[in-house]
C-alpha positions as CSV (number, residue, x, y, z in Angstrom):
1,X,96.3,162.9,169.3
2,X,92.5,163.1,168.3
3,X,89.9,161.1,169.4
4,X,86.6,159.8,168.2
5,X,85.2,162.1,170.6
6,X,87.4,165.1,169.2
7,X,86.5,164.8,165.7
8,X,82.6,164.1,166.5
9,X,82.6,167.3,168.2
10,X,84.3,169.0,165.4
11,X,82.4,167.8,162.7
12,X,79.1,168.1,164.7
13,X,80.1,171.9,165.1
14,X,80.4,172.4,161.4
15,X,77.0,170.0,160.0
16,X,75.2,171.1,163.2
17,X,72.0,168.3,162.0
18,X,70.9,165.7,164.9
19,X,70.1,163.2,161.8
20,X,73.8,163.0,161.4
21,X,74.5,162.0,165.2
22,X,74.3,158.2,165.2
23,X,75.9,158.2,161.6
24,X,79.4,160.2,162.8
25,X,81.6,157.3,163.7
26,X,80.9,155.2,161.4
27,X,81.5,158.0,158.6
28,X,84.9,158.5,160.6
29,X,86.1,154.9,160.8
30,X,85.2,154.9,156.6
31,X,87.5,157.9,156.1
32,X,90.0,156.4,157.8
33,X,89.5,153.3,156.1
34,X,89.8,155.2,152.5
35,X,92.7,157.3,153.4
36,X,94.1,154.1,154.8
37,X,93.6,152.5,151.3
38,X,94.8,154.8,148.7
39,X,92.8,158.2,147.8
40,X,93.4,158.6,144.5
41,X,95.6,162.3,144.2
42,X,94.6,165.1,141.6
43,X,97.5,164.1,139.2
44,X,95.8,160.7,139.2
45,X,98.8,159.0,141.2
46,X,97.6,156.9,144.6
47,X,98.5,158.1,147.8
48,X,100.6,155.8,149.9
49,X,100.3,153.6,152.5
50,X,100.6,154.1,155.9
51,X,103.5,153.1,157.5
52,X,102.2,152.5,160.6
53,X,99.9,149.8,159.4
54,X,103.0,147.9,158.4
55,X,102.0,144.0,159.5
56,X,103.4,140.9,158.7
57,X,101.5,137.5,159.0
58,X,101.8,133.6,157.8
59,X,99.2,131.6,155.9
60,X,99.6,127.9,155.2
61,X,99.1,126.4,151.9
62,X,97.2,123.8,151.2
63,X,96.3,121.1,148.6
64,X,94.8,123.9,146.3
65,X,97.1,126.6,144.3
66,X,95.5,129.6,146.7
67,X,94.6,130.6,150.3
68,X,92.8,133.5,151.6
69,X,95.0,136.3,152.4
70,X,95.2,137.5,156.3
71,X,91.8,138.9,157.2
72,X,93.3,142.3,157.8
73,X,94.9,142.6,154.6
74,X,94.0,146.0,152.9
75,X,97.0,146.5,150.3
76,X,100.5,145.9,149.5
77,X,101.8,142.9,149.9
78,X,105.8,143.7,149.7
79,X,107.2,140.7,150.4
80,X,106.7,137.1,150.8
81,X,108.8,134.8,152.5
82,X,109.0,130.9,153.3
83,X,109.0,129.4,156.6
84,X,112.9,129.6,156.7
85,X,112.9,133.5,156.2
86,X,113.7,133.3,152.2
87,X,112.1,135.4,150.3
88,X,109.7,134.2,147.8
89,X,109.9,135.8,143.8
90,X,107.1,137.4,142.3
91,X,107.2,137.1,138.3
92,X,110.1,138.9,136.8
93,X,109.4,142.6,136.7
94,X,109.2,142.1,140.5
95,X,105.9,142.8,141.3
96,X,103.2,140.2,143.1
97,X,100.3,141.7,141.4
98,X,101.1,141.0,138.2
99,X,98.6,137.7,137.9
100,X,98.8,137.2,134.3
101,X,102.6,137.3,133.9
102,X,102.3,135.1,137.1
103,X,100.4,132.3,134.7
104,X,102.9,133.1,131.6
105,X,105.9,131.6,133.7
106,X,104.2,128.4,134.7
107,X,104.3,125.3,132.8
108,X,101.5,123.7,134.1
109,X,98.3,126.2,133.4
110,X,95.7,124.2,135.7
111,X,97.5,125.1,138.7
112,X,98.4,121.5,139.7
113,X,102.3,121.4,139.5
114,X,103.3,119.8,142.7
115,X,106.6,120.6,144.8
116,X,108.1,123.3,147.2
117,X,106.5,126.8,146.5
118,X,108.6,128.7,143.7
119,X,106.4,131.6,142.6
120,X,103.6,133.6,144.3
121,X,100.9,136.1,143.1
122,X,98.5,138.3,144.3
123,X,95.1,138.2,142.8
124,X,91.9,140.1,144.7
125,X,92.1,138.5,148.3
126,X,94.1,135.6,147.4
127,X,97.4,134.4,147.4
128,X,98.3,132.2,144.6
129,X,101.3,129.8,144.4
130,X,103.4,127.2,142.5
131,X,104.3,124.5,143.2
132,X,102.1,122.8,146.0
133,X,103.8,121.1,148.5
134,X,102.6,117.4,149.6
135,X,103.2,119.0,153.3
136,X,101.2,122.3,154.6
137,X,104.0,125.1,154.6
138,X,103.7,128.4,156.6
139,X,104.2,131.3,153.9
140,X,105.3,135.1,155.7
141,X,103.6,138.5,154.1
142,X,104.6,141.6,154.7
143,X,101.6,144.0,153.7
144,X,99.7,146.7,155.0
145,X,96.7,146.0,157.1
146,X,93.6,147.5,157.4
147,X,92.9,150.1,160.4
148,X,91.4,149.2,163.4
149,X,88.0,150.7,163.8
150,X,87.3,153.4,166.6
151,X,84.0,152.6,169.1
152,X,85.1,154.1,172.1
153,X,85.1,158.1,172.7
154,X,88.7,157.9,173.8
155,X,90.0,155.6,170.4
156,X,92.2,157.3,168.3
157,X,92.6,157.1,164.5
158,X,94.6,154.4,163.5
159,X,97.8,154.6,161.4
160,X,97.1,158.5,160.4
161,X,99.7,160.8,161.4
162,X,99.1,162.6,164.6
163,X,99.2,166.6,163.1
164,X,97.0,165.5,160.0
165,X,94.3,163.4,161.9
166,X,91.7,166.4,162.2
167,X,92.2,167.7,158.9
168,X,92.2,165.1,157.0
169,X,89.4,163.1,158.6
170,X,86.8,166.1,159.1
171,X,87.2,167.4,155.8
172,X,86.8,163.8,154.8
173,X,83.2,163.4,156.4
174,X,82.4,167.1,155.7
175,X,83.0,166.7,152.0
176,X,80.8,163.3,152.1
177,X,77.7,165.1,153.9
178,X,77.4,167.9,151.7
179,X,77.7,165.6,148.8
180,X,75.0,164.3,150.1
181,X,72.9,167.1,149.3
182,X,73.2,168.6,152.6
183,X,74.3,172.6,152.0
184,X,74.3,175.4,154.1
185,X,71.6,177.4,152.0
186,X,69.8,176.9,148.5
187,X,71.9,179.4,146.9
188,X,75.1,178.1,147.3
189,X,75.4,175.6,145.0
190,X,77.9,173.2,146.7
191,X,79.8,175.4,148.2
192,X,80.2,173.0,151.7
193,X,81.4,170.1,149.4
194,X,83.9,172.7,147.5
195,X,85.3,174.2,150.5
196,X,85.8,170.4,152.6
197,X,87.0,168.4,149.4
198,X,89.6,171.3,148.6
199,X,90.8,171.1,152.3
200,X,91.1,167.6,152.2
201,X,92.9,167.6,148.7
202,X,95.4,170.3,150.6
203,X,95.8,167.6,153.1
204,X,96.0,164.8,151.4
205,X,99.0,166.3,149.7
206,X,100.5,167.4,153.2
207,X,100.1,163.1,153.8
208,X,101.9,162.1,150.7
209,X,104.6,165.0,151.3
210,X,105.2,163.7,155.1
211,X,105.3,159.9,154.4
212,X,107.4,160.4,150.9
213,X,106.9,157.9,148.1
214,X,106.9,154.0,148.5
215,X,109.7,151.8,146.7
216,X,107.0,149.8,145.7
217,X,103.9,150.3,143.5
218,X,100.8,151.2,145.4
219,X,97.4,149.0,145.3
220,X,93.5,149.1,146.3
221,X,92.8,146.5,148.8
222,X,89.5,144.0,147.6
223,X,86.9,141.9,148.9
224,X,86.6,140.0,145.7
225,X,88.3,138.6,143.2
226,X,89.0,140.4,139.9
């Protein structure tokens, strides 16, 4: 299992430039964050979530047609349940995303129909849902959750398999820094970014191979609304 203080050491070895010290972990915790997220893979598909950032939380409706979803919601949201255990449809095709198909099947437009909750969608950070009910009900989400930052020099990388945490996250931050316009020598015309983006491509692949595809269709987490 790496560490903060593993992969500091390892990517300090390779960039060998003090005005990179006090930028190392927060260049980490953003490639895990990304990886976490969805890379997108040189065929153009996304890579797939995590499994172990698996998480499953409640929100409780109230007298609009939307709450927020859980603050550590990053992507996915697989299934939704009521407070019985049920589970919640999306629209018909079976996916939560789809907002606009998610509209077609409502007879009220404005959002106002009243009643026990019948149909949810996922739209940026929100949850949307018909009908309203009079009473605050608990809604359950199963979804993939963002990773937990590292700040200590003894955290480890969360949610990234164990044999692919050094690969995938120094090549990550290696890539990044020579992209940056950092190089190892005038003449070399990018070869640093070359070398670490092809590794972490290599590795990324490795990832998508080990976890195997998800039954569901992969998404981007948001901050905002789109």
């Amino acid at each position: 299992m790496e560490t903060l203080s593993t992969l500091t050491d390892a990517i300090n070895d390779i960039i060998q430039d003090d005005a990179y010290l006090a930028k190392y972990t927060k260049k980490i915790n953003e490639a895990v964050n990304s990886i976490a997220a969805g890379i997108i893979m040189p065929n153009r598909s996304i890579s797939p979530p995590l499994p172990d950032l698996v998480d499953y939380d409640t929100v409780i409706t109230s007298t609009q047609a939307y709450v927020s979803l859980p603050s550590d919601y990053q992507r996915n949201v697989f299934l939704v349940c009521d407070s019985s255990g049920n589970r919640i449809s999306p629209t018909s095709d079976g996916n939560y995303y789809a907002y606009n198909l998610f509209l077609r099947g409502l007879s009220d437009l404005r959002l106002e129909e009243k009643g026990q909750v019948y149909c949810v969608a996922i739209k940026g950070t929100r949850l949307y849902y018909q009908g309203i009910p009079a009473t605050p009900e608990t809604i359950g989400l199963h979804f993939y959750r963002k990773p937990t930052d590292m700040a200590l020099d003894g955290d480890s990388p969360d949610g990234i398999p164990e044999h692919l945490q050094m690969k995938l996250i120094k090549s990550y931050v290696c890539k990044g820094i020579y992209g940056e316009h950092l190089e190892d020598g005038q003449d070399n015309m990018g070869t640093g970014y070359k070398i670490h983006n092809s590794i972490f491509n290599e590795a990324m692949t490795e990832l998508c191979a080990f976890i195997g595809i998800d039954e569901g269709p992969s998404y981007y987490g948001s901050d905002d609304d789109y």
